[in-house]
Structures are given as structure tokens and as C-alpha cells.
PAZAPA-4460 file (N, C-alpha, C; in steps of 0.05 Angstrom, whole numbers, plus 32768, in hexadecimal, padded with zeros to 4 digits):
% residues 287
    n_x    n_y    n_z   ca_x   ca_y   ca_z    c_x    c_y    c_z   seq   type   mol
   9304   809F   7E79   930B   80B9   7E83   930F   80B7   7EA1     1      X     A
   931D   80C6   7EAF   932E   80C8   7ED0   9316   80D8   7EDA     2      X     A
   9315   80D7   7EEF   9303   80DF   7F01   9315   80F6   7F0F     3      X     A
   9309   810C   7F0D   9314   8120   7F18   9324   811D   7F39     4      X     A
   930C   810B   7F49   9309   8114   7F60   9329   80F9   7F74     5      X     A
   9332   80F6   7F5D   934B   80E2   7F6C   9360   80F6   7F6A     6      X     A
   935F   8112   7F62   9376   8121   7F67   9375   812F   7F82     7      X     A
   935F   8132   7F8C   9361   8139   7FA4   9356   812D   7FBF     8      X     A
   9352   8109   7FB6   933D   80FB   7FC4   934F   80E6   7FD2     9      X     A
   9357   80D8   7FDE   9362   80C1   7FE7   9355   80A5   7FDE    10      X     A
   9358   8093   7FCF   9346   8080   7FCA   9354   8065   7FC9    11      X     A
   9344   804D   7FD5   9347   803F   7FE0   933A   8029   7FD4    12      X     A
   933F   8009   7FC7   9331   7FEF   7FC5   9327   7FDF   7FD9    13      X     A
   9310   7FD5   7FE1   9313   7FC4   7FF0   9303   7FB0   7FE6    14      X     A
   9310   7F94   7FEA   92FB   7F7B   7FE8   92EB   7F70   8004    15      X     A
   92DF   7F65   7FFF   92C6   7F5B   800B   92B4   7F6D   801A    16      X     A
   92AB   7F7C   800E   929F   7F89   801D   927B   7F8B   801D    17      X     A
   9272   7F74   801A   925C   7F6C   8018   9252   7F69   8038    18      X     A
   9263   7F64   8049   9260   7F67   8066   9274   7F6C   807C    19      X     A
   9272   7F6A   8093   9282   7F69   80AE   9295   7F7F   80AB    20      X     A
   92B8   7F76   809B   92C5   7F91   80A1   92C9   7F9F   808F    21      X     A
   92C1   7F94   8074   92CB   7FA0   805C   92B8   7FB8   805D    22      X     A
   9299   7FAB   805F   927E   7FB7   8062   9289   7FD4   8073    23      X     A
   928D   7FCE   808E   9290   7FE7   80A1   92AF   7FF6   8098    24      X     A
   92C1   7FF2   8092   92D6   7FF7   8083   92CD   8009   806D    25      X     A
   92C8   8002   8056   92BA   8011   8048   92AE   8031   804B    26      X     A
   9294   8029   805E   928C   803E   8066   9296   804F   8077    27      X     A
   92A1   804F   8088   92BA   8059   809F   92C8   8066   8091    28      X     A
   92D6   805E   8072   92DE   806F   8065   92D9   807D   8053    29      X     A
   92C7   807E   8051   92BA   8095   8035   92B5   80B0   8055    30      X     A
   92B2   80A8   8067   92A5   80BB   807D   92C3   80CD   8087    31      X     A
   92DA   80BF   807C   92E8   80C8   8085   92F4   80DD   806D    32      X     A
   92E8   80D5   8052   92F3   80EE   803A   92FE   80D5   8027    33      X     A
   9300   80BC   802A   930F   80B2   8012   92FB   80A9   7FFD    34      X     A
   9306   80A3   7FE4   92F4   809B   7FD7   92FE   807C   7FD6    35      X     A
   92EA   8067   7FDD   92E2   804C   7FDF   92DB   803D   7FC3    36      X     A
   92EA   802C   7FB9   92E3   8019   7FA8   92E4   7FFF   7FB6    37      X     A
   92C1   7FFA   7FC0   92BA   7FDF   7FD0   92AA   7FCE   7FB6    38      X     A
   92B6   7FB1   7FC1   92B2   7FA7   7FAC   92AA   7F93   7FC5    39      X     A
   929E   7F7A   7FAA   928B   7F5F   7FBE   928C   7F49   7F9E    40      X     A
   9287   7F2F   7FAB   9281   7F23   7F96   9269   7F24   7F84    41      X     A
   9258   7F20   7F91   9238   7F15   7F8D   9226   7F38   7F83    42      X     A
   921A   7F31   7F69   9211   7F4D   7F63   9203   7F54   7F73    43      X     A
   91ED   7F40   7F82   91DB   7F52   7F99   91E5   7F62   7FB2    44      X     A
   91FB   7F57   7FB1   920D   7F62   7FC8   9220   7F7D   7FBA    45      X     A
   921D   7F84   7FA1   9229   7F98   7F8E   9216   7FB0   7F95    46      X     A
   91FE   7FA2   7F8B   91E5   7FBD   7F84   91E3   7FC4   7FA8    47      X     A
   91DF   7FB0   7FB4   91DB   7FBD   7FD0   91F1   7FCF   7FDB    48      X     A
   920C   7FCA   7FCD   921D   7FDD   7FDA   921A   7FF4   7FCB    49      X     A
   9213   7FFA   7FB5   9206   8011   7F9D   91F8   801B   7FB6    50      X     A
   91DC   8010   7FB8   91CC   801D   7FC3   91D5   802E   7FE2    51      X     A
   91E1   801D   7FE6   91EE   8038   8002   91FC   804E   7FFF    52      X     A
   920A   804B   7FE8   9210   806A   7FDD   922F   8063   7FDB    53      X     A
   9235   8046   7FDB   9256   8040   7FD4   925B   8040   7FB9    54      X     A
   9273   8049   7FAE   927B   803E   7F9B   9289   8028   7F89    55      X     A
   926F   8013   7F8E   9273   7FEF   7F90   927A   7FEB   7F77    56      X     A
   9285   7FCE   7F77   928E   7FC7   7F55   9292   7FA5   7F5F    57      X     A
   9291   7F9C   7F4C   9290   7F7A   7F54   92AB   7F6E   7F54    58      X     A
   92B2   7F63   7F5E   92D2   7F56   7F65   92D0   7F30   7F6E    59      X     A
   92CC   7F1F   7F5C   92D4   7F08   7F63   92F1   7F00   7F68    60      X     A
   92F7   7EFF   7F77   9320   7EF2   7F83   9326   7EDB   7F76    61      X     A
   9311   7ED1   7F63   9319   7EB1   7F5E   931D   7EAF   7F42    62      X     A
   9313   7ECA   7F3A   9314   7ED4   7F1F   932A   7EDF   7F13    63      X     A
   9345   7EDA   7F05   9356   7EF3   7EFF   9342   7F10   7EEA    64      X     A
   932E   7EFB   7EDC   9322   7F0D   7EC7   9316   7F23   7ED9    65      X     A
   9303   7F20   7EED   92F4   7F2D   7EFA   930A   7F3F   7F0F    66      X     A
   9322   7F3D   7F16   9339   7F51   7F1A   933F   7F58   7F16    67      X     A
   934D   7F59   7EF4   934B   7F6B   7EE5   9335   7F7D   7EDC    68      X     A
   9320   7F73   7EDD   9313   7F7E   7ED5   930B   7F9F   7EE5    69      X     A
   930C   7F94   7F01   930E   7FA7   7F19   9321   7FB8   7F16    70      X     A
   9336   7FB0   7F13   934F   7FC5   7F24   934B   7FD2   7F03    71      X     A
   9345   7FCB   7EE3   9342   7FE4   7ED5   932F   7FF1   7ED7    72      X     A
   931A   7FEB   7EDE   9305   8000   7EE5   930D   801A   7F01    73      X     A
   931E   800A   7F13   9328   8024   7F1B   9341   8030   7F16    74      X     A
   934E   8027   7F04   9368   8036   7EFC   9355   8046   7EE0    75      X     A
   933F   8041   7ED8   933A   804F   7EC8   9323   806B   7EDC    76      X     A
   931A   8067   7EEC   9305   807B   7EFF   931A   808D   7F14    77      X     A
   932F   8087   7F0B   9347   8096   7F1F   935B   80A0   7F12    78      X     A
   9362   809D   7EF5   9372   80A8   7EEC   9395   8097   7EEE    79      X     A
   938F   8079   7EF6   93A1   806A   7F02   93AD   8071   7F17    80      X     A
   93A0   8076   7F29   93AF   807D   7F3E   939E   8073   7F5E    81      X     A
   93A5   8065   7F6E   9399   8058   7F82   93AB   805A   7F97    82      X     A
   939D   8066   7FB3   93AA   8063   7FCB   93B5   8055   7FDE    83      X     A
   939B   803F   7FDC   93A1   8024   7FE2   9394   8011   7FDC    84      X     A
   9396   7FFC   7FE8   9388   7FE0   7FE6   937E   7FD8   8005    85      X     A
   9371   7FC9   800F   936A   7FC3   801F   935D   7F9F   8015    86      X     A
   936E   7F90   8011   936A   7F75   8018   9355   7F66   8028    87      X     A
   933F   7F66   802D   9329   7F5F   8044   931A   7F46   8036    88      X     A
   9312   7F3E   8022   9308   7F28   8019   9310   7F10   8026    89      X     A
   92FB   7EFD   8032   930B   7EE1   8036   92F6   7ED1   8041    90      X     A
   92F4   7EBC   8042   92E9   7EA1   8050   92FC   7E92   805E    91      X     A
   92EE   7E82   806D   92F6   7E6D   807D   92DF   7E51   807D    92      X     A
   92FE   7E3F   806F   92F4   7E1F   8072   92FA   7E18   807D    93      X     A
   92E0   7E08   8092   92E3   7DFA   80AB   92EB   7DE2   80A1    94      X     A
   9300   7DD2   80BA   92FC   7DB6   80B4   931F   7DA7   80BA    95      X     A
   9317   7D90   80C3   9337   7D80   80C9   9348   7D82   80B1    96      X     A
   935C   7D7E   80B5   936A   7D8C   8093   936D   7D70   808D    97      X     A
   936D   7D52   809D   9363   7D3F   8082   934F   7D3F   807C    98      X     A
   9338   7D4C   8082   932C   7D49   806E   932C   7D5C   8065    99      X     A
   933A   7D73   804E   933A   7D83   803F   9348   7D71   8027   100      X     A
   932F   7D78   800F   9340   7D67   7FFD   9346   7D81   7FE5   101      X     A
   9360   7D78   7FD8   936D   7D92   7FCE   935B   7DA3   7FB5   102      X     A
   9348   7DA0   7FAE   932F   7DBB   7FA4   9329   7DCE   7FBF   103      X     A
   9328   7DBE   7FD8   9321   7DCE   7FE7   9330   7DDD   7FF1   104      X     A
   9342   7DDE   7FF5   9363   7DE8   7FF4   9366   7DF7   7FE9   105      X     A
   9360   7DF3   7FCE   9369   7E04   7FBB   9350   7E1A   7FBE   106      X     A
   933D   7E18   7FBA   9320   7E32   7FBD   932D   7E42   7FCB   107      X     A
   9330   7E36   7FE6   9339   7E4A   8009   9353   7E61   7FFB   108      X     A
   9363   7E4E   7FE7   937A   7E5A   7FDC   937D   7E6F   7FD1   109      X     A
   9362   7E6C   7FBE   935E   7E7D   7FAA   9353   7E96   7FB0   110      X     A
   9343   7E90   7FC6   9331   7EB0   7FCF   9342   7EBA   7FD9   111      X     A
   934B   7EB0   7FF7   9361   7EBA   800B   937A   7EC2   8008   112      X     A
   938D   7EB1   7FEE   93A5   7EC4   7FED   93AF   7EC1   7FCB   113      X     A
   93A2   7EB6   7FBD   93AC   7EB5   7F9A   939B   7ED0   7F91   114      X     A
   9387   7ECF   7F96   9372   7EE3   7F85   937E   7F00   7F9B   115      X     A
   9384   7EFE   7FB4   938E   7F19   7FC7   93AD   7F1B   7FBA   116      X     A
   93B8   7F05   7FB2   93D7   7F0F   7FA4   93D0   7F20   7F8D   117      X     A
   93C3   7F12   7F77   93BA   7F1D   7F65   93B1   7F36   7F66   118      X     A
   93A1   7F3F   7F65   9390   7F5C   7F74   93AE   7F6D   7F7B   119      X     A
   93C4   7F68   7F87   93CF   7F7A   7F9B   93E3   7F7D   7F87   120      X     A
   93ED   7F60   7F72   93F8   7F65   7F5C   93F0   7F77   7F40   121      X     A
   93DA   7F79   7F41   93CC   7F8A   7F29   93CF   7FA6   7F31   122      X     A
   93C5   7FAB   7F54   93C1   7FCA   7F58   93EB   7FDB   7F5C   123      X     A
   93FA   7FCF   7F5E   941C   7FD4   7F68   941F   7FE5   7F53   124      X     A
   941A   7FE4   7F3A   9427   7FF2   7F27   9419   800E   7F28   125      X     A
   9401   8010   7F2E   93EF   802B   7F39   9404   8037   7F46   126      X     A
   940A   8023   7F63   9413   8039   7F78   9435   803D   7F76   127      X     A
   9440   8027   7F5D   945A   8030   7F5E   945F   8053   7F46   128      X     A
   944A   804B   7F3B   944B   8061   7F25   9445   8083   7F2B   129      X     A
   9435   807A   7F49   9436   8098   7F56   9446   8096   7F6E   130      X     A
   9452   808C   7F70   9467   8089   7F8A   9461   8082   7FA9   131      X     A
   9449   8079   7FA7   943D   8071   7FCA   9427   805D   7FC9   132      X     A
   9423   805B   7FDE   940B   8051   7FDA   940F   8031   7FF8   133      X     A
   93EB   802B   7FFF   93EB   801D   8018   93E1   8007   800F   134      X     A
   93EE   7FEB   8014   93E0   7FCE   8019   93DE   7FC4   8031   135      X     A
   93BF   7FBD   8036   93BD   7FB5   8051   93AB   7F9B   804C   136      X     A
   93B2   7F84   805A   93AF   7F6C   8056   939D   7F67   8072   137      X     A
   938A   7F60   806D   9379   7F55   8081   937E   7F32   8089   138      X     A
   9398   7F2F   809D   9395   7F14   80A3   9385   7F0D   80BB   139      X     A
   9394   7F00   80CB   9380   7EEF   80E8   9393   7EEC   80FA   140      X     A
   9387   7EE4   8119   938E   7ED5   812B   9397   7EBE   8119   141      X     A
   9390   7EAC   810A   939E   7E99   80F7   93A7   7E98   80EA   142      X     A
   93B8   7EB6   80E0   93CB   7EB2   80D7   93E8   7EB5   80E5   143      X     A
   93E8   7EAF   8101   93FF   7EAA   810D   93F8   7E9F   8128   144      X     A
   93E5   7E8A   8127   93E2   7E72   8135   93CA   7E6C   812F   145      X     A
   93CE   7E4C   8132   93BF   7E2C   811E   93A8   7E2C   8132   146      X     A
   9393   7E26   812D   9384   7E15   813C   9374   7E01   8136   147      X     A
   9378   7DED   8139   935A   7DD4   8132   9340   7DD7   8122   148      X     A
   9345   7DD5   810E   932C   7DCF   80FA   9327   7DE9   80E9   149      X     A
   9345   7DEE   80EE   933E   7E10   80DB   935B   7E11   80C2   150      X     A
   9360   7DF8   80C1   937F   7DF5   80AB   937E   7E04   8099   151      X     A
   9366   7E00   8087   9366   7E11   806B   9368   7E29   8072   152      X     A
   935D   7E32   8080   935C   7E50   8088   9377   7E5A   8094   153      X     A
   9380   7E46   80A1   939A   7E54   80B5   93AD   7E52   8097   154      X     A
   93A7   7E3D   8089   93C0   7E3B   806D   93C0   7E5A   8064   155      X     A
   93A7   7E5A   805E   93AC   7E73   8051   93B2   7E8B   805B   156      X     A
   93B5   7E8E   8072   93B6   7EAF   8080   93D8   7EA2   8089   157      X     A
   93E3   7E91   808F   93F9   7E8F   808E   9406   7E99   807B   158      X     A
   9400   7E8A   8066   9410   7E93   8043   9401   7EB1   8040   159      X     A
   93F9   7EBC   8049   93F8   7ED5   8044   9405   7EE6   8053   160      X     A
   9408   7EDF   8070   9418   7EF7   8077   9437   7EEA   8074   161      X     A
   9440   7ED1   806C   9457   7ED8   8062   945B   7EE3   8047   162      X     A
   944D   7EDC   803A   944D   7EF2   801E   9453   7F12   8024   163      X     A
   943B   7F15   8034   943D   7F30   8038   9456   7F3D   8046   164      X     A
   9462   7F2A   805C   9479   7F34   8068   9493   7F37   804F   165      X     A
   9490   7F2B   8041   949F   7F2D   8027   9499   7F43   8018   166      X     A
   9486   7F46   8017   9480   7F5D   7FF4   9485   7F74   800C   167      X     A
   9483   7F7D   8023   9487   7F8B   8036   94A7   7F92   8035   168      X     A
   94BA   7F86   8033   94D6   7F86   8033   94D9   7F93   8010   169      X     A
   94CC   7F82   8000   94D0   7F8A   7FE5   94CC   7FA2   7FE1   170      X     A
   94B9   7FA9   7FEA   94B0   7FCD   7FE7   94B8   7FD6   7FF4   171      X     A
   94CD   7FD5   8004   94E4   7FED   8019   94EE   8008   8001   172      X     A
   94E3   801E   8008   94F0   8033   7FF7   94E2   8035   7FE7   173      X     A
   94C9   802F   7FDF   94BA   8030   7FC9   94A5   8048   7FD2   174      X     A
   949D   8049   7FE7   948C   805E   7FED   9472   804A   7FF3   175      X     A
   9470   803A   7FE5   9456   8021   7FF3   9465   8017   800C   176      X     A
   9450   8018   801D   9448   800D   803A   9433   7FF1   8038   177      X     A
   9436   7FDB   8044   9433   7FBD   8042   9426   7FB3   8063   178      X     A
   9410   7FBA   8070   9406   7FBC   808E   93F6   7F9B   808E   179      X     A
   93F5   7F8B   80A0   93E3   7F74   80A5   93D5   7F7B   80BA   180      X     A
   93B5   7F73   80BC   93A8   7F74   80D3   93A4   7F60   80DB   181      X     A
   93A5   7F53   80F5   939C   7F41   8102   9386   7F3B   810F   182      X     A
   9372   7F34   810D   9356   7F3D   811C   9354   7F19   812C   183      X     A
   934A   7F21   813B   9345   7F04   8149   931C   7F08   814C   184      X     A
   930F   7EF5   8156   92FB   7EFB   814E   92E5   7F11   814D   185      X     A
   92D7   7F1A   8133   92CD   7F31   8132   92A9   7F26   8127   186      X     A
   92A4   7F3B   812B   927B   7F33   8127   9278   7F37   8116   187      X     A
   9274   7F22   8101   9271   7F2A   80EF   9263   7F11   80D9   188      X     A
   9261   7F09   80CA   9258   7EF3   80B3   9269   7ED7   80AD   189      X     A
   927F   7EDD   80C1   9292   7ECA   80AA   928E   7EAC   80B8   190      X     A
   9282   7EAE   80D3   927A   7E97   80DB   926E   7E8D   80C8   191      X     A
   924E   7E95   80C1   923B   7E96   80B8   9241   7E83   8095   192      X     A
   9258   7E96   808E   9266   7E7E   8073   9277   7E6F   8076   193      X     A
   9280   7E69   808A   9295   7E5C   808B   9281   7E38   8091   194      X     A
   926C   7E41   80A1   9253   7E30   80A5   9250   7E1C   808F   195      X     A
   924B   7E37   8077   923F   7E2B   8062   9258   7E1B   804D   196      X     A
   926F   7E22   805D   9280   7E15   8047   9287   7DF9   8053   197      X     A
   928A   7DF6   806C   928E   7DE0   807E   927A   7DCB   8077   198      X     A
   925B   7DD0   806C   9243   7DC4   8070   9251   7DB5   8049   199      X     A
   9254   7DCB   803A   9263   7DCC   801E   926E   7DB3   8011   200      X     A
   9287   7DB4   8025   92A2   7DA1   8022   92A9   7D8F   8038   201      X     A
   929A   7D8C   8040   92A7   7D80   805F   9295   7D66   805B   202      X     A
   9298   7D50   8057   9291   7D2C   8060   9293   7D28   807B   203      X     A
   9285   7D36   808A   927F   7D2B   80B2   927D   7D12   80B8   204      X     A
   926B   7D04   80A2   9266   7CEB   80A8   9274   7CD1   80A8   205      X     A
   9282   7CC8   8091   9299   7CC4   8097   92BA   7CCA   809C   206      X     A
   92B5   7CE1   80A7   92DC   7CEF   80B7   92DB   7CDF   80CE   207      X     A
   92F4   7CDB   80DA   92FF   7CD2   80F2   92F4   7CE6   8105   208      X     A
   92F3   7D02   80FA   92EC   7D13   8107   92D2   7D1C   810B   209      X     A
   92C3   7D0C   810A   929F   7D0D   810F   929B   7D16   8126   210      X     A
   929C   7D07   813A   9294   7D11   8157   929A   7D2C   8154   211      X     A
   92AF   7D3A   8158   92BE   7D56   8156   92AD   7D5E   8148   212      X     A
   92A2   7D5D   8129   929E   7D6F   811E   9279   7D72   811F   213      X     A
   9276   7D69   8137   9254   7D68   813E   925B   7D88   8156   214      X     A
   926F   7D83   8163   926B   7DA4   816F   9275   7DBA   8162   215      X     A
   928F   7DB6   814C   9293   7DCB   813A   9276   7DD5   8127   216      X     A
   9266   7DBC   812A   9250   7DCC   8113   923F   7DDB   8127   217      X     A
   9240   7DD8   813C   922B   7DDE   814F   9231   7E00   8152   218      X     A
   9255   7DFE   8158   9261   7E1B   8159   925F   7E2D   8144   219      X     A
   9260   7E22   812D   925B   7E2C   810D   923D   7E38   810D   220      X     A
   9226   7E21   8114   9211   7E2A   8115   9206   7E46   8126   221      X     A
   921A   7E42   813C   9213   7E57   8155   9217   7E72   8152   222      X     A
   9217   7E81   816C   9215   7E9C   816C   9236   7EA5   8165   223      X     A
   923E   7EBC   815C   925E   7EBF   815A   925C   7ECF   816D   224      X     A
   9261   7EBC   8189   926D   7EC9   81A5   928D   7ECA   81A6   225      X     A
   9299   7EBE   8195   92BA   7EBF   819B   92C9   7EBF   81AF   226      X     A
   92B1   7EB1   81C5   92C4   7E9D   81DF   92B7   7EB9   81EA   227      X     A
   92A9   7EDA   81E2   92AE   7EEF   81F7   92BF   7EFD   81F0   228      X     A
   92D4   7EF9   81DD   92E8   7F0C   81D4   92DE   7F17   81B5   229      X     A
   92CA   7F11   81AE   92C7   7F1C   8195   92C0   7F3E   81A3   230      X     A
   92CD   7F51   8181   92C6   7F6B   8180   92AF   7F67   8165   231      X     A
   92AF   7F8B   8167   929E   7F94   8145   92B9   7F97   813B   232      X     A
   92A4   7F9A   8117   92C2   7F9A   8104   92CB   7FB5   8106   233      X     A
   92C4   7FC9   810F   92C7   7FE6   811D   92E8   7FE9   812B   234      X     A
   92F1   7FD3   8131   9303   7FCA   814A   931D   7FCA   812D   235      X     A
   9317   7FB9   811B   932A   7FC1   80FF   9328   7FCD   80F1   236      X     A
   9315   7FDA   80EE   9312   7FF4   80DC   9326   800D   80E8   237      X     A
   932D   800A   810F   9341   801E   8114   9352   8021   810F   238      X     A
   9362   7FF9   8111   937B   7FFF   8104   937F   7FFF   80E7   239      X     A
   9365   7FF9   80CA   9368   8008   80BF   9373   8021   80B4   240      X     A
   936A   8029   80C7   9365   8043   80C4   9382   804B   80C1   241      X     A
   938C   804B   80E0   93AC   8052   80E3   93C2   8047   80CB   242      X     A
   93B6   802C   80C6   93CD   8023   80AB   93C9   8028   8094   243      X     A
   93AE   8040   808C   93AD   804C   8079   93BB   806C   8075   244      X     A
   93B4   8073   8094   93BD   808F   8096   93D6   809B   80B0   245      X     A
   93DD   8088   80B6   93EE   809B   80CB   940A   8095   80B2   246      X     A
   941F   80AB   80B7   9433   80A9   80B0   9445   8096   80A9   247      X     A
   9448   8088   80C2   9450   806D   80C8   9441   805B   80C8   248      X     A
   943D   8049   80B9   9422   803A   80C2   9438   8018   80D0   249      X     A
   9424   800B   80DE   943E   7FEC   80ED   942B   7FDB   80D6   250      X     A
   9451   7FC5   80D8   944A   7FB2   80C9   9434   7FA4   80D0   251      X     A
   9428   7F9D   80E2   9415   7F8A   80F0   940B   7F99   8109   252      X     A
   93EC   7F90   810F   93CF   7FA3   8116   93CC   7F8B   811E   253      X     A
   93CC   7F83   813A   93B7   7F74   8147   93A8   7F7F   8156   254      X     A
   938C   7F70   8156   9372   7F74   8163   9366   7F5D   8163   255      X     A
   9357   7F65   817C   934E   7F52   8194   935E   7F4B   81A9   256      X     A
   934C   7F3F   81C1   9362   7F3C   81D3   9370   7F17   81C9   257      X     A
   9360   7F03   81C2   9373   7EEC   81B5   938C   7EF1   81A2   258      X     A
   9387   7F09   8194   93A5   7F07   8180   93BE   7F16   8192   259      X     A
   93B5   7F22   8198   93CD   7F33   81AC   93D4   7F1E   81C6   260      X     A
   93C7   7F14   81CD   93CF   7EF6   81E0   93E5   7EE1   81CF   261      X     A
   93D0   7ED5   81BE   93E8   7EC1   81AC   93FF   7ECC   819C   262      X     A
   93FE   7EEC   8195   9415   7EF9   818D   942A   7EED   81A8   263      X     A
   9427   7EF8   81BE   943E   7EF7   81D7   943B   7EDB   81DB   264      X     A
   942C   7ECC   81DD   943C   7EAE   81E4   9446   7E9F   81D1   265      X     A
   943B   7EA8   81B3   9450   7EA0   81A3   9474   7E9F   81A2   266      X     A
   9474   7EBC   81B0   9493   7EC0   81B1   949D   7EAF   81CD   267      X     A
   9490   7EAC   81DD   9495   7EA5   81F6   9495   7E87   81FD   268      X     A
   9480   7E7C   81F2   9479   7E5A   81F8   9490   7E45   81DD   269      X     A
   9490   7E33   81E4   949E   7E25   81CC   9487   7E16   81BB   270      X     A
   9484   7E03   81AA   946F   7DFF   819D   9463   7DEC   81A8   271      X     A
   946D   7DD6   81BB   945C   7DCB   81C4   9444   7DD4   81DA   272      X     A
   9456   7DE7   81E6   9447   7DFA   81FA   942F   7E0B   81ED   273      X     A
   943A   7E15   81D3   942A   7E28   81CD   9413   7E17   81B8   274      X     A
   9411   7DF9   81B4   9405   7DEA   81AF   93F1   7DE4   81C1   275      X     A
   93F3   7DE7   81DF   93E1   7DDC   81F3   93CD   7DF5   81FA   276      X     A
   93D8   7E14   81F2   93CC   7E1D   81F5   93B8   7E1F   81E2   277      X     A
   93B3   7E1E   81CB   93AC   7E21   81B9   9395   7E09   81B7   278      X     A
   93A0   7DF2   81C3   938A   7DD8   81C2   9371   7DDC   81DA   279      X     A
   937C   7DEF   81EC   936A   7DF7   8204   935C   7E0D   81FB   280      X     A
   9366   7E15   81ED   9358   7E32   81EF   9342   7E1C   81D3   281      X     A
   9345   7E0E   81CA   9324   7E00   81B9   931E   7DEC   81C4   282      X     A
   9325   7DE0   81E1   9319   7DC8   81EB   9303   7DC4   81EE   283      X     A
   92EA   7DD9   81EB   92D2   7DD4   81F1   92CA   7DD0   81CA   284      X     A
   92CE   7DD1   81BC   92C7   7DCB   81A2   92D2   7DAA   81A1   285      X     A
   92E0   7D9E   81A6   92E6   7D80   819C   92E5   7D70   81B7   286      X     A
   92DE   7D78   81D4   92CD   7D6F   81E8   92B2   7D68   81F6   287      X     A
***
């Protein structure tokens, strides 16, 4: 049976929201009148979002079963009908991309942009069937510039915002709107796993890249100062906000002051240039 309250409610998916932006995301928007379907992997991270008064439901990305399983539970609590999506689920694997061997590739693959295609492919028919509707893709500073020991990760937010710049053109006239956010570093947990996935998959001991990866673990281990440029996830929850609700919403939302920097010298430097910057701006990690 439909839930009354999506005829006059705005309501919204979001994955990962077990912490940092999904977490504050989430709540930011139920405060604002929408109704929130936050989802997380891990049941303890389910019931705890219960207990705050969200309307949690479990979402594994690596799962098609557990996607489906999701998006009918809310096409059935809504009457099929959904406002948006909000894309936020993701990890980051540390590590020289030779040594990424292709399982590991493929995991980073599967959370970050197969299981986020999926998901965005299951919820379209919702929003083509009532004529609107918002996808907003939570990428990175890495997804439109590389840096050292972050391949898997940059792979994947690359192939996603070209995906997305695609399904963005596809849905011209459709009444769906297609927004990317860029966040450069924010306070939040993903150090914290990305730690644990580096410690995971990563062979230190014998890589070429050992020395190096005695201060990457050190930085992994450490505080998430982000060089001084890190924000709260508060900082994306604004432009959230706007690419859920203003009229117009822009294809692409950067925040922080690093993404809006490497946005402009991207256009400006050539690649080797914009290669040097990029190796300076992490010289104290492989120095």
C-alpha cells in the first residue's frame, strides 16, 4: 500500500548515509520538509539510523538483489513516485595503481560507479513516469584531477562523471535534472576506511613503492587536516540543497577551495604543467 504522505511530501534516496555527508544530508533534509529514504550498508548502522528518527532501510551497492530490493520498498512506501536520488555512497582505495590487482579494481568499481549506475537505473522509470525528478551524483576533487596513490578512486569518479555528463544530455527535455558535486576534502570517515582498505589490499612490503607508502600510511593513519582546506559535510549539503531545489539547478557544484583551484588550472595549464602541480601539491606524502 502507498503512503499517503508522498502526495504532498518531496522525497528523496540517499546512500551512505551511515556517516559524514550522507549522515548530515539526510538530516538537513527531513528539517527542511522532505521525506528521506537513508539507507547504509551494515544493519548496525540501519537500526542506528532508525533510532534517530530516519527513515533507514539497508542498501548494499555491490548487491543488484539488495537494490532492488530497496528502490521496491520505496516505490512501494510512495506510491512509485520519487523526487530524487542523491548518489553519496563511496570508498576510497589507497594505493600505486600497480599495485592494484584487478579484484581490487573491480570492488572500488562496484561500490563507486556499477552499483551507483544501477540504483540510478532502477529509480528513472519512477521519475520518467511522473515527469521530473533530481539526480545528484556525489563525485570529487578526483574526479577531474589524478593524484598519486589514489588511481582506483580517481578511476572511478572519472567514469562517473563522464557517465553522468552523458545520462545528463540524454535526459534533455525529460523534466529530470542530472547535477555532480565536487567536494574536495571534507571531515568526515572516509579517511578512516579508506585506512582500512589500504591496510586490506595493499602488499607494502614487497611494492617498489614501500618507502612512499610508509608516509601514505602515516597520512591514512592521521588526523583528516586536508593540508587546512578541509570543510564539514555541511559545506555539501548546501549545494545539495540548491541542486535539489532551486529551479535551475548547475550541472556541476564545486566545493572547497582545492576543487575550484584545479577546476581553473585545468583549463589553463597544459598537462604537463598541470602534472607538476598536482605532484607538488602531494610532495610531502612521497618525500
Amino acid at each position: 500500500m502507498s503512503d499517503a504522505r508522498e502526495t504532498t511530501t518531496r522525497s528523496i534516496l540517499i546512500t551512505g548515509c551511515s556517516s559524514g555527508i550522507g549522515h548530515a544530508a539526510a538530516h538537513a533534509l527531513v528539517a527542511r520538509g522532505w521525506r528521506v529514504f537513508a539507507t547504509a550498508r551494515a544493519e548496525a548502522d540501519v537500526a542506528r539510523l532508525l533510532e534517530e528518527g530516519l527513515e533507514a532501510l539497508p542498501l548494499d551497492l555491490v548487491s543488484s538483489a539488495s537494490i532492488e530490493a530497496t528502490v521496491e520498498t520505496v516505490r512501494e512506501r510512495t506510491g512509485g513516485r520519487l523526487t530524487a536520488l542523491f548518489n553519496n555512497g563511496a570508498y576510497g582505495q589507497p594505493g600505486a595503481v600497480e599495485d592494484l590487482s584487478r579484484e581490487v579494481l573491480r570492488a572500488q568499481l562496484e561500490t563507486n560507479l556499477l552499483g551507483t549506475h544501477e540504483l540510478t537505473t532502477r529509480v528513472l522509470p519512477m521519475m520518467r513516469a511522473q515527469g521530473h525528478g533530481r539526480i545528484v551524483q556525489n563525485s570529487s576533487v578526483l574526479g577531474l584531477a589524478a593524484l598519486p596513490y589514489r588511481g582506483a578512486y580517481v578511476c572511478s569518479k572519472f567514469a562517473l562523471e563522464g557517465l553522468t555528463d552523458t545520462l545528463r544530455m540524454e535526459l534533455e527535455g525529460s523534466g529530470i535534472h542530472v547535477s555532480l558535486i565536487e567536494p574536495g576534502p571534507i571531515i568526515s570517515r572516509f579517511r578512516e576506511n579508506a585506512y582500512r582498505a589500504f591496510q586490506a589490499h595493499i602488499d607494502t612490503t614487497h611494492s617498489a613503492h614501500a618507502a612512499t607508502y610508509r608516509k601514505v600510511e602515516a597520512r591514512l593513519a592521521g588526523s583528516d587536516s586536508g593540508g587546512g582546506f578541509s570543510l564539514g559535510p555541511e559545506a555539501v549539503v548546501k549545494k545539495l540543497v540548491h541542486a535539489l531545489e532551486n529551479q535551475r539547478p548547475r550541472p556541476r557544484y564545486a566545493v572547497t577551495l582545492p576543487t575550484h583551484m584545479f577546476t581553473v588550472l585545468k583549463r589553463i595549464l597544459s598537462t604537463g604543467g598541470m602534472d607538476r602541480v598536482l605532484l607538488r601539491s602531494t610532495r610531502d606524502e612521497r618525500e
